[in-house]
N, C-alpha and C positions, 0 to 999 in steps of 0.2 A: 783507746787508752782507758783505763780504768780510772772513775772515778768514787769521789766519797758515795755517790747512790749506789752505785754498780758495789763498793764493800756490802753497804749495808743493806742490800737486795740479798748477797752472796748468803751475809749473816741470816737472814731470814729465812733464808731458802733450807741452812743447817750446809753450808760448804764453809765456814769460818772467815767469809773474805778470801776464798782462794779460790783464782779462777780453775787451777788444775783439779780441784776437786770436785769442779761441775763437769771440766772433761772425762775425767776419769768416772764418775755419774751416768754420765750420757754413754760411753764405751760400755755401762754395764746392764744400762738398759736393752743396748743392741746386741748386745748376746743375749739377755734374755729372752729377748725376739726370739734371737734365731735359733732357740732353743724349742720355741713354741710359748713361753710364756709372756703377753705382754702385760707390763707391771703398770704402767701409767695410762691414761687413755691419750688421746692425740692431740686433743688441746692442749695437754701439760708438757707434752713432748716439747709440740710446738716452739713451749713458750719455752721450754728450756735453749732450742735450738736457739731459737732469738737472741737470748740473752749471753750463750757466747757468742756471738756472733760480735757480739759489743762490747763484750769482757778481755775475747781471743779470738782476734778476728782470721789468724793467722792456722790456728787449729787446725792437723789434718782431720779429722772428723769433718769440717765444714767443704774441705776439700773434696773429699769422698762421694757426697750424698749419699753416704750410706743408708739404704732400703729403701727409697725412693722409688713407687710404683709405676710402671712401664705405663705409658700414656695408649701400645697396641693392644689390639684386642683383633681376635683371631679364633677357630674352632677347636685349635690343637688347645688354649688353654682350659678347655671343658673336665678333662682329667685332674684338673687340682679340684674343680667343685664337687668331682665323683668323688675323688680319693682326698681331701687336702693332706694338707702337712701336717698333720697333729703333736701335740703336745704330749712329752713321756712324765709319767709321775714321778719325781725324785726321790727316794727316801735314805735316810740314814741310818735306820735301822731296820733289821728283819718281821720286827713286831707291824711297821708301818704298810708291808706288802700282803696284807693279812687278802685285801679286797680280788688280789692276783692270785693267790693260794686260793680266795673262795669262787673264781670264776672254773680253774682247773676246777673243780672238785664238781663242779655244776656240770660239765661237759659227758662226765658219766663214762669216761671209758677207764680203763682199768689203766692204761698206760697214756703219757702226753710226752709229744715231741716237744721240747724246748730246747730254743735257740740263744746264744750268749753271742756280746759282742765289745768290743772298744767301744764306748759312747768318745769318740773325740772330738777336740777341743779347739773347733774351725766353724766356718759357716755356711749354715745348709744352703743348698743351690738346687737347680733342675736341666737337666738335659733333656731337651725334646727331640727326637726322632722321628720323620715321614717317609714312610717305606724305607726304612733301612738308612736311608742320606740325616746327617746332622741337619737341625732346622734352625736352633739359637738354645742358647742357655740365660737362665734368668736367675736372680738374686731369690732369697728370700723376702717378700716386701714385709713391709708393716703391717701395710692392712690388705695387701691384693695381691699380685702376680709376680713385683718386683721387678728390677731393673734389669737391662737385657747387658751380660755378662760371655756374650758369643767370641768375642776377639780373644778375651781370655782366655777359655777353656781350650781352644783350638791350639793356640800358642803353647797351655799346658798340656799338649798333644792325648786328648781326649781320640778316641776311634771317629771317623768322617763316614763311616760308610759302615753298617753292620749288620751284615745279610742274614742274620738268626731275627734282624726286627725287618726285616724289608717285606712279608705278607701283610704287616699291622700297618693300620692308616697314619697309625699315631705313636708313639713308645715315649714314653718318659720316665729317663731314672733320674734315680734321687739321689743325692751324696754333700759331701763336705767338702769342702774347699779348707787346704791345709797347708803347713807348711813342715817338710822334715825340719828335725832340730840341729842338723848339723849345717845345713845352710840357712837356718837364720843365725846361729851365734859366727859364722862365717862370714855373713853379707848385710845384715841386719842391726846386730844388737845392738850398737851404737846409735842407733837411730830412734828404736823402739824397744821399746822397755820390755814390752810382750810380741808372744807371738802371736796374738789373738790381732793386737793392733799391728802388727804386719800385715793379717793376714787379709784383715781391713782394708790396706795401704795399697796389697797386690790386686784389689778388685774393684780398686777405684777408676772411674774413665782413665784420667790424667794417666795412671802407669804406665811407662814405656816398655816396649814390646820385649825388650834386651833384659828386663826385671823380670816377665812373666814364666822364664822359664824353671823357677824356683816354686810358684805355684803346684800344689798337688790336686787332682782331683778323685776322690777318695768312696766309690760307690758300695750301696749297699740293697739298692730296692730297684724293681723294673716296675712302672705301671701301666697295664693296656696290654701284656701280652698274653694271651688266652692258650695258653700252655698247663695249668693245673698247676705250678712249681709251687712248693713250699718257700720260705725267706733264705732258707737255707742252699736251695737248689739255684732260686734266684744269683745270690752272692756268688756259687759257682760259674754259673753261664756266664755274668757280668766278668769274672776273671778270665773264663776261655775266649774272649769276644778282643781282650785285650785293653779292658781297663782295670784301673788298682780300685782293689776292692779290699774291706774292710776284715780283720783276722777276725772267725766265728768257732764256735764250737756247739755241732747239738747231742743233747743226750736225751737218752727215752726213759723218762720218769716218772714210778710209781703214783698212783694219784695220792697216795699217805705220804710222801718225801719233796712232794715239791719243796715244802722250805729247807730241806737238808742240800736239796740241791742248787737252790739259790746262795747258797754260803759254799757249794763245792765249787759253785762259778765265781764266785770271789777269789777264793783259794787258788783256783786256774790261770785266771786271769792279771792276778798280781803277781805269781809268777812269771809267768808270759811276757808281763811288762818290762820287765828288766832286761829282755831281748832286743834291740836297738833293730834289730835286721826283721826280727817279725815286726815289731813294731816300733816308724822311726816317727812317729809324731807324739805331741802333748796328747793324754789321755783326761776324760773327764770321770770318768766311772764305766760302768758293764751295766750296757743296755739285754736285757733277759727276755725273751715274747713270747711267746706260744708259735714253734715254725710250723704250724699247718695255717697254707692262707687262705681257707676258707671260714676256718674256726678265729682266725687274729682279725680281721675284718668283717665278722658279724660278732663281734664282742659286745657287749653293751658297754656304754658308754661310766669312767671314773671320772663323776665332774667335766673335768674341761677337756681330760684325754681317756684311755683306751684302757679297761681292762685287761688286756691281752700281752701288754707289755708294763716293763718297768724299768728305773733307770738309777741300779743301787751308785751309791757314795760312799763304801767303809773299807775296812780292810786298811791295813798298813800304808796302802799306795793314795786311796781315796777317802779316807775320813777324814771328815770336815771339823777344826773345833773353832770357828768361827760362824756366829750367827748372826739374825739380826729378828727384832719384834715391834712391839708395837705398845709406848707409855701408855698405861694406864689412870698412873695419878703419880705424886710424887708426896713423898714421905720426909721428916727433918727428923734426923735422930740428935737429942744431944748428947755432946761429950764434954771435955775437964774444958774446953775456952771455948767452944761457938758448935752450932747444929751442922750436922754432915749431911747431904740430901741423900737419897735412895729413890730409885724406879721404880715401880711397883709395874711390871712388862706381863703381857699376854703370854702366859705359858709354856714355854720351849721343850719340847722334850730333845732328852741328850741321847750321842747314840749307846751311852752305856745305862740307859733307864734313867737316869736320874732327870728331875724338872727343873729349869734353872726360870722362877720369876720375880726376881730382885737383880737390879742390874746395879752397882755404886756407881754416883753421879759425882763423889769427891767434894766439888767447892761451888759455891753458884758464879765464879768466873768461869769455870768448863762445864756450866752450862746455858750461861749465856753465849760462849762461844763457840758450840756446837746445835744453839737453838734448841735445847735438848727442855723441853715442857709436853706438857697433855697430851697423849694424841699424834707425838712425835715418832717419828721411825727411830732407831736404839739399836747400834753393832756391839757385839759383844764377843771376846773370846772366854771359851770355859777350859778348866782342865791346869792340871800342873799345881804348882805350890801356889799361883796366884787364886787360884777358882776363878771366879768371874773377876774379867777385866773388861774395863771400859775400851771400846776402841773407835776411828774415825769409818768411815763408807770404805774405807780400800783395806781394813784390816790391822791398821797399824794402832799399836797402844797409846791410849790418851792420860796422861799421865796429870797428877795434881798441880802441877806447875804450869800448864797448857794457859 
């Protein structure tokens, strides 16, 4: 039961007193995971977990343990320290993949294979493979290997036996775990709001065996097979072997057009998207790589992830005008009866060029009930007649009367 601390913990934290906004918090941390980016380190997770725990004790998320690190350890997991799971660079604008266009242009050949794909909007898992026989499927963890996810995948009738990997000691592919959209607003919506937290909900222990067959599993990467294939030939095999794999497209592109062609794979692919039969899942953006995989895995390294790939957000289907930064200082302007505050935020660039770093804070009741001072994390939608508007962690407008 919530009490007067647990509001004013809530309040401090910047959820306003509301436990759903530390749920919905915590669900966006775990996709960030499993995206590859972790935002908090693990103490602060921690302590968030903690505190709903005592806020909403009831919570599927608590139910779940979602990302929860497999306590085995084994030889087959040596392929995640070869290869791990790496992190794709997101950008919103074409100007931002400048380090992608400058890695092509380094490689010196006159032409580059590039591969395009759905970045969809589920969570990344592993199938591992000994000689050919299914061995277990694992989560993506937090910080390790992840929770072993084998009843699942099996029930979402994943291949058991796959004689194109049965020479290798070891095979593990890589994929998302997903939900089509016409069986979650079919079986689901009622329940959960997203499909993301379905998809959460189907990969939790607790699911029962009679729910998991709504599960998709959704591949795109083999690793360990010593075959030469490209990402592209990969996604092949992976579809003749008899699992769903992800819709790709490669073109061979002049080393002067990479960027023309990174806007014709937008152009492709948000066409594409409106095809329910090529593609029946939530989409997050078009992951773009380098498909020769000798050249996309001796990339060097963009910060935290891979020169070699990218993971655009624009385009009619994926442009984002919801952001979020980082208070700098705050500002009081006056007007005709009392001072209005202002943000003074860390720099955003927009994806049509413009820099948005004034955020309006309205009244200092919204921002004391948003926690919103120094130093402060700061959502914001731009764009439209409003320009910059204030909003809460999930998107929604925070209005002067808040």
């Amino acid at each position: 039961m919530i009490n007067r601390e647990h509001v004013a913990m809530l309040e401090q934290l910047g959820f306003g007193g509301d436990a759903n906004e530390l749920e919905c918090y915590i669900e966006d941390l775990n996709s960030a995971m499993e995206n590859g980016a972790v935002e908090v380190e693990n103490n602060e997770y921690d302590a968030y977990i903690a505190l709903l725990k005592e806020v909403k004790p009831d919570s599927y998320l608590l139910k779940q343990n979602w990302g929860e690190d497999s306590a085995e350890t084994d030889g087959v997991d040596g392929l995640l320290e070869v290869v791990p799971m790496r992190s794709i660079t997101t950008i919103t604008s074409l100007d931002e993949a400048q380090y992608f266009i400058d890695y092509c242009r380094s490689i010196g050949l006159p032409n580059i294979p590039i591969n395009g794909s759905f970045k969809l909007n589920g969570h990344g898992i592993r199938l591992v493979y000994e000689h050919g026989s299914f061995k277990y499927a694992r989560t993506r963890g937090r910080t390790g290997k992840g929770r072993d996810i084998s009843r699942h995948v099996k029930l979402a009738g994943v291949p058991l036996y796959v004689d194109e990997f049965s020479g290798a000691e070891c095979i593990e592919v890589r994929a998302e775990a997903v939900i089509k959209a016409v069986d979650f607003d079919a079986h689901f919506s009622n329940e959960y709001k997203h499909k993301l937290s379905c998809i959460t909900h189907l990969l939790a222990d607790s699911t029962p065996d009679s729910e998991l067959k709504y599960l998709d599993i959704c591949c795109y990467r083999i690793i360990g097979l010593d075959a030469g294939l490209s990402l592209s030939e990969e996604i092949s095999l992976l579809g003749a072997c008899g699992f769903t794999v992800v819709h790709n497209k490669t073109f061979s592109v002049p080393i002067g057009k990479v960027r023309d062609a990174l806007q014709l794979f937008i152009n492709y692919f948000t066409e594409v998207s409106e095809n329910s039969e090529v593609i029946p899942y939530d989409t997050d953006g078009v992951v773009v790589a380098i498909d020769d995989s000798e050249l996309f895995y001796n990339a060097p390294p963009n910060k935290n992830s891979s020169s070699a790939n990218v993971a655009i957000k624009m385009g009619t289907k994926w442009a984002t005008n919801f952001f979020e930064s980082t208070i700098e200082s705050i500002t009081w302007t006056p007007n005709k009866e009392f001072y209005t505050p202002k943000a003074n935020i860390k720099p955003v660039k927009m994806p049509n060029g413009a820099t948005v770093s004034v955020v309006p804070l309205y009244n200092a009741g919204v921002m004391n009930n948003y926690n919103l001072v120094s130093g402060s994390r700061v959502h914001f939608r731009f764009g439209g007649e409003t320009g910059v508007t204030l909003c809460d962690i999930n998107g929604n407008s925070v209005t002067k009367r808040t």
